[in-house]
Structure formats: C-alpha cells, structure tokens
N, C-alpha and C positions, 0 to 999 in steps of 0.2 A: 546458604549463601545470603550476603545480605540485601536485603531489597533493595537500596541505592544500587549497590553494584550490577546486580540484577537488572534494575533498570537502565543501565550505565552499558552492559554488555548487548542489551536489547537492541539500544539506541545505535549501536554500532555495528550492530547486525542489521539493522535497518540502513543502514547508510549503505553499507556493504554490499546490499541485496540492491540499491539505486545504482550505485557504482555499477555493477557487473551486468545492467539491465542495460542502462544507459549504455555502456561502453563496448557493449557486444552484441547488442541487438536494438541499439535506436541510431548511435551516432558509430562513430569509430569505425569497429570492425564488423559493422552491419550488412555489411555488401559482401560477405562471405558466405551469409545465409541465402538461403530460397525465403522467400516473403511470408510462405506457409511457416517454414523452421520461426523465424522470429515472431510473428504471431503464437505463435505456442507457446516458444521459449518465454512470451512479454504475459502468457496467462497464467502459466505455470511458475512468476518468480511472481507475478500479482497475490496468486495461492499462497507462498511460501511467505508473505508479510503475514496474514491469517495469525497464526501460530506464533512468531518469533514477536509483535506486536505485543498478544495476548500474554506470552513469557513475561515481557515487561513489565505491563501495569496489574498482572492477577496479585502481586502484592501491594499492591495501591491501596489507602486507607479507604480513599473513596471509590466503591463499589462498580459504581456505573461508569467509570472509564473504559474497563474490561470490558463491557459489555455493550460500550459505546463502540468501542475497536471492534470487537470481531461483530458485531450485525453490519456495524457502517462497512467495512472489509469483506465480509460473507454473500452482502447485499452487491455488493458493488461487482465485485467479481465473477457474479450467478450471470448479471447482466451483460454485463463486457461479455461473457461466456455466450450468452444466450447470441448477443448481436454478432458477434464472429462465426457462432455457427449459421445464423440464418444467413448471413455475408456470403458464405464457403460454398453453402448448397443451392440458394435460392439466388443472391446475387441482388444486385441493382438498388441497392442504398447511396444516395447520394453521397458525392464528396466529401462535402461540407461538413454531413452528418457524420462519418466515418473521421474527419478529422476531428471532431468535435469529443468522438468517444476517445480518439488517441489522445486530448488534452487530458481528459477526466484519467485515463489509466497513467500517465506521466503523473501526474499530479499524486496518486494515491502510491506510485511507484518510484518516492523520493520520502527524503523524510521528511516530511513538510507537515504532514498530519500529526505523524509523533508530537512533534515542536511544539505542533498549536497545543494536543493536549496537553503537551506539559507544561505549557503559559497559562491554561486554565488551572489545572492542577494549581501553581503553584499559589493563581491569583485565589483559587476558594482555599487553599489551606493558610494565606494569611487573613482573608475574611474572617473564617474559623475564629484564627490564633484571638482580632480583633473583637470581637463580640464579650 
C-alpha cells in the first residue's frame, strides 16, 4: 500500500477510534454504561491508538515520528492505567486531579495529536525540500 494512503487510512482510523470513544463512553450514549464499563472501554480504545497511530507514520521518512507516537502513546496510557488502578482499589484522589487526567486522555483520545504531527511532519519536510 502506499504510504499516503496508509497514512490517510490511519488518520481515519484515528478519528474513528475518537468518534466511537467520545460517542459511547464520554458523551452520548455514556449513561448506558456502569462508570467501571467506561473507564475501561476509555483505556482499552486509549491502547487501540497505540498500534493504528504506529500503522500510520512507520512509513514516514522521518524516523522519529514512529517513535515519537508510540513512547508519547505507550507512556501515557501506562499512566492513565496506573492512576485508574490505584483510583479503583485505593481510592481518594481528588477531583480535580481525576478531572485533570480525563483532559489529558480526551486529548490523546481525538485526533489532535496525529494533526499536530502531521503539521510538523509537513513543516520539516519543506525545511528539508529548502535547504
């Protein structure tokens, strides 16, 4: 396949993966779930950017994209993981703070990130072209 397109079907699989977070476990049809169910469902499609992200840019000329996605992805998610579990079992994180991590996973759980790397992307490959 070719790597535009590749990255073209990523992008939309990333979108796809926003849509279906947002729409069925933040806003919409969220009040169908147990609060447990959506916390999960919102770590388990955080995971699922991981991989379909990585699809996108491993054909990227520039290297460190890929590897900018899945650490910045791998790292983030380990966390949100980590503070959900001590949440579940241990309890007693303030609001604030638990609202604060729902920004950062909304955030990483849209395509917003793609976007920006692909505005860098495109800005060092016309540096490149200029040089």
């Amino acid at each position: 396949m070719k790597p535009k397109l590749v990255f073209w079907l990523s992008f939309i699989a990333v979108t796809l993966l926003s849509w279906i977070d947002n729409q069925y476990y933040t806003e919409g049809l969220a009040h169908y779930h147990t609060p447990f169910q959506r916390q999960i469902a919102h770590i388990i499609i955080l995971a699922m950017f991981i991989p379909v992200g990585y699809w996108g840019w491993r054909t990227n000329p520039i290297h460190w994209f890929r590897k900018a996605w899945l650490i910045l992805y791998s790292t983030v998610t380990v966390i949100i993981g980590i503070i959900g579990l001590y949440e579940w079992k241990k309890g007693g994180l303030s609001l604030e703070f638990l609202d604060s991590v729902s920004v950062v996973r909304q955030f990483f759980c849209s395509p917003a990130p793609y976007f920006i790397l692909y505005v860098l992307q495109r800005a060092a490959t016309r540096t490149q072209s200029h040089s």
